[in-house]
C-alpha positions as CSV (number, residue, x, y, z in Angstrom):
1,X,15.4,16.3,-9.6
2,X,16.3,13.0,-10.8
3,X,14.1,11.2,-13.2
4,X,13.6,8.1,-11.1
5,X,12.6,10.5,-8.4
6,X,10.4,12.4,-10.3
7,X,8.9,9.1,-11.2
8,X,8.1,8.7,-7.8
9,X,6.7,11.9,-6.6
10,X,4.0,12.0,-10.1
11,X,3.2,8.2,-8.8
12,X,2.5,8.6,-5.5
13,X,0.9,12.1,-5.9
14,X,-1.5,9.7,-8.6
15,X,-2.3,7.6,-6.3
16,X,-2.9,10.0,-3.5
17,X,-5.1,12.1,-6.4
18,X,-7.0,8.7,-7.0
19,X,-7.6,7.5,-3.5
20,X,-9.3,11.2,-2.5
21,X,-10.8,11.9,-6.3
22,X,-13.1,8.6,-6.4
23,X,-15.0,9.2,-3.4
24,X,-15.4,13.0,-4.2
25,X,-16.6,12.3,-7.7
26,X,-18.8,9.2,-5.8
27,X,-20.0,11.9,-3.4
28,X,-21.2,14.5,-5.6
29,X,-23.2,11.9,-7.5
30,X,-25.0,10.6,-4.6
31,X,-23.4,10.9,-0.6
32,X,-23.7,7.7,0.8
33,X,-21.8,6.2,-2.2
34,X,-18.7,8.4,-1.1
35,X,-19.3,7.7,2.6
36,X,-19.4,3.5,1.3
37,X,-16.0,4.7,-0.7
38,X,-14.2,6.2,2.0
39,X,-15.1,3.5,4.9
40,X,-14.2,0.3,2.3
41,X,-11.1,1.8,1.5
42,X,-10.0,2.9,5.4
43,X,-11.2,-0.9,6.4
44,X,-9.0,-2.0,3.9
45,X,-5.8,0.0,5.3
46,X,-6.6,-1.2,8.3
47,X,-6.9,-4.5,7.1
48,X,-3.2,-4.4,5.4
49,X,-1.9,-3.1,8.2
50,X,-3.2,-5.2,10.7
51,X,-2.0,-8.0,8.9
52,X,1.4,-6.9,8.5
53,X,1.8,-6.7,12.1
54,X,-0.3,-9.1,13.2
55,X,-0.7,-11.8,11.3
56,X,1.2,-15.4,10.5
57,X,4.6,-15.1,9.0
58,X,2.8,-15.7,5.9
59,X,0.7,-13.0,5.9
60,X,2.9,-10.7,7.3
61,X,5.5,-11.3,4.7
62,X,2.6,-10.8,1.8
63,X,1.3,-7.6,3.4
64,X,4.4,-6.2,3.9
65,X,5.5,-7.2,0.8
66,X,2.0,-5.4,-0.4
67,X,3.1,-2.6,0.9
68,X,6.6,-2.0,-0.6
69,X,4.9,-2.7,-3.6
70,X,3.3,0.6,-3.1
71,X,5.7,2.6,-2.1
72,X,8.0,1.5,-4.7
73,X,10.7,0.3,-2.9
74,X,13.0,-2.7,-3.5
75,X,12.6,-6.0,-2.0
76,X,15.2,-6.7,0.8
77,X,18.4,-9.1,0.6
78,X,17.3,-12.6,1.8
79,X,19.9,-13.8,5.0
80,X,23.0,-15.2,3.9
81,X,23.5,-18.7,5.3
82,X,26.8,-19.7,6.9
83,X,29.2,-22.3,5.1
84,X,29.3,-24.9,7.8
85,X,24.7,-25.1,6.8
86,X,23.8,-24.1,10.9
């Protein structure tokens, strides 16, 4: 496996260890502090999300730019514009 790969699997399996260890550890210290955990950060996916494909063309832009972000991917090429400047 290549190392930039690898990078990338350790990341995301971080992130995935993170996003399911907080409100475990939350919920063994007291249960409705992991319930409050797990509904803020679902309200917040959906709050991404909904933005990305609902919002302005501002917001969607951010969001989805939010999200590549996280997934570590690359932004896209911008358009390239014609000589003639239609």
């Amino acid at each position: 496996m290549e190392p930039l790969a690898r990078a990338a699997w350790v990341r995301a399996a971080g992130v995935g260890a993170v996003g399911l260890g907080v409100p475990a550890l939350a919920w063994s210290v007291h249960a409705a502090l992991g319930v409050t955990l797990v509904v803020f950060e679902a309200l917040v996916a959906v709050v991404v999300v909904g933005a990305a494909l609902f919002g302005s063309e501002v917001i969607s832009e951010r969001a989805f730019r939010l999200l590549r972000w996280l997934s570590n991917r690359p932004e896209p090429e911008a358009p390239r514009r014609s000589r003639t400047g239609r």
